[in-house]
Every structure is written in C-alpha cells, then in structure tokens.
KEKE-3310 file (N, C-alpha, C; in steps of 0.2 Angstrom, whole numbers, plus 5000, padded with zeros to 4 digits):
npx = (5004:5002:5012:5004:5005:5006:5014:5027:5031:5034:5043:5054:5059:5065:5075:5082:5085:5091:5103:5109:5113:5122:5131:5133:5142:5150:5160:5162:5170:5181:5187:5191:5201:5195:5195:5184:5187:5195:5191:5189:5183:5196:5204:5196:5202:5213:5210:5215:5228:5226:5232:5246:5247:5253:5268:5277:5282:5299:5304:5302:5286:5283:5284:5268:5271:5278:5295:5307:5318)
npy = (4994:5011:5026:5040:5057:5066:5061:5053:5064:5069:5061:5061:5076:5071:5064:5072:5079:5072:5070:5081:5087:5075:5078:5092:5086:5080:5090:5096:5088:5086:5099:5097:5088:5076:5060:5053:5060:5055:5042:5034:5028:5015:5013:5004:4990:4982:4967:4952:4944:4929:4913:4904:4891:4873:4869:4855:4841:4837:4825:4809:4801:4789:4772:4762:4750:4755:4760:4749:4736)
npz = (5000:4995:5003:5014:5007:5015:5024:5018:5015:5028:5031:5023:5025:5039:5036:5029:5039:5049:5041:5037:5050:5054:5047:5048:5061:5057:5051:5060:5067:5059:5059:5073:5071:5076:5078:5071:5060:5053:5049:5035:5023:5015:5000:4986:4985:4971:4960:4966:4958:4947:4953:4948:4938:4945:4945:4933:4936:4938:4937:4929:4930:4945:4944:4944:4954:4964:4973:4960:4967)
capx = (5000:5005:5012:5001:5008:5010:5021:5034:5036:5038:5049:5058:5062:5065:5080:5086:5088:5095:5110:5113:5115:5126:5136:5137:5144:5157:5163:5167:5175:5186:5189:5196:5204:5196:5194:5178:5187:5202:5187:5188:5185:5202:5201:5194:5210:5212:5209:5225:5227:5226:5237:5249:5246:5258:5273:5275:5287:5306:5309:5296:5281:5287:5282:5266:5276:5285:5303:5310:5323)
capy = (5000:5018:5030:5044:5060:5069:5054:5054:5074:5071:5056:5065:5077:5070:5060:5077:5082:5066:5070:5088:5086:5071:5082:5093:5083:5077:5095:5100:5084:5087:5105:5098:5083:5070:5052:5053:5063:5050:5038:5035:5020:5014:5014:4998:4987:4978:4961:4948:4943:4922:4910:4901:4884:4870:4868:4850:4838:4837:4817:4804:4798:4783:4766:4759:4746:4758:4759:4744:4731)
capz = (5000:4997:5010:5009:5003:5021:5029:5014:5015:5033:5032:5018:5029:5045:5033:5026:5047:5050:5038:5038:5057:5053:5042:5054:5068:5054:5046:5066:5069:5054:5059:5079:5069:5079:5076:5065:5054:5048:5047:5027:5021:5010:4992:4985:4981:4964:4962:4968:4951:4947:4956:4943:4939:4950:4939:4929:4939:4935:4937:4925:4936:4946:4941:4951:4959:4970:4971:4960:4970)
cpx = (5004:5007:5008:5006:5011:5015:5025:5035:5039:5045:5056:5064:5067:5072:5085:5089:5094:5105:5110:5114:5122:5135:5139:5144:5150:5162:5167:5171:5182:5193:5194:5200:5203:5194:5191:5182:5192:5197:5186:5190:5194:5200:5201:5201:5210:5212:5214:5222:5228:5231:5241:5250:5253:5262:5275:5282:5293:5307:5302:5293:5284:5283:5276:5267:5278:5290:5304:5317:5330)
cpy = (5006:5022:5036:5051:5064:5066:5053:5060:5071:5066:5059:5070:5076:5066:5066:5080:5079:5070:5076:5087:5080:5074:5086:5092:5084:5083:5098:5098:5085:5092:5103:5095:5079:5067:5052:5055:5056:5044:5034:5028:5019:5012:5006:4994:4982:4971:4955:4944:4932:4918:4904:4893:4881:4870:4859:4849:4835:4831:4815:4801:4792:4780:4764:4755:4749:4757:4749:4743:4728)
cpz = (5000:5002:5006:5008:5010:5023:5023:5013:5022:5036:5028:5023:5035:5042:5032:5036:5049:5046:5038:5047:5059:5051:5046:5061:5065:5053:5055:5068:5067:5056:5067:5078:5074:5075:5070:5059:5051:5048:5041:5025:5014:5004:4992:4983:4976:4967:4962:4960:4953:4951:4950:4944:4943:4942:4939:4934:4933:4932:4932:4931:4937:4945:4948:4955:4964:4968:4967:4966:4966)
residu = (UNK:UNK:UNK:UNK:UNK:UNK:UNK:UNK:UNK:UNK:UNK:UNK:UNK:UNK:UNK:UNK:UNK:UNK:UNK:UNK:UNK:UNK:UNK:UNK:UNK:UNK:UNK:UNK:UNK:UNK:UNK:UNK:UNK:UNK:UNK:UNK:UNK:UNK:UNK:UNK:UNK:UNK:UNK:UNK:UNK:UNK:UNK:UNK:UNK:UNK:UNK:UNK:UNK:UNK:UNK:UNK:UNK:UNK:UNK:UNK:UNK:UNK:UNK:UNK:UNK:UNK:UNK:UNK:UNK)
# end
C-alpha cells in the first residue's frame, strides 16, 4: 500500500535532518581533527590477480610398483 503523501514529505524530511545534522557533527570533527574525521574508508584494492598453475614435475612419474629392488 502507498504511504500517503503527508508521511513521505515528513519522512523525507526527517531524513534530510538526520543527515545535515550528521554532516554537521562530521565537518566539526574534521575542523578539531578527531577520530571521525580519519574515518575514510580505504580505496577499494584491485583484484589479487590468478594464482599460477603447479609447475609440471622434473623426474618421470614413478612406476606403480614403488621403488624397484
């Protein structure tokens, strides 16, 4: 069901308080350089590239016997 049209202005706004008040907090933080401020998330980091196939053994497979005698 629809929200009616008063309860989305007022939710609307009540979102826009939320975050200019947020902003607020943040832009003082900044200014006394506390903690909040150095909060930043780290840049995404590329992707760890494929891991390289095993490398192909040096000696000939041994014999399913086991060691010859």
């Amino acid at each position: 069901m629809a929200r009616s049209k008063s309860k989305h202005i007022r939710l609307i706004n009540r979102r826009r308080k939320q975050y200019k008040q947020r902003m607020k907090r943040r832009k003082a933080e900044a200014k006394t350089g506390g903690a909040a401020a150095q909060k930043r998330r780290p840049a995404r980091k590329p992707a760890t590239p494929a891991a390289p196939p095993p490398a192909p053994a040096a000696s000939a497979p041994a014999a399913p016997g086991g060691q010859p005698t």
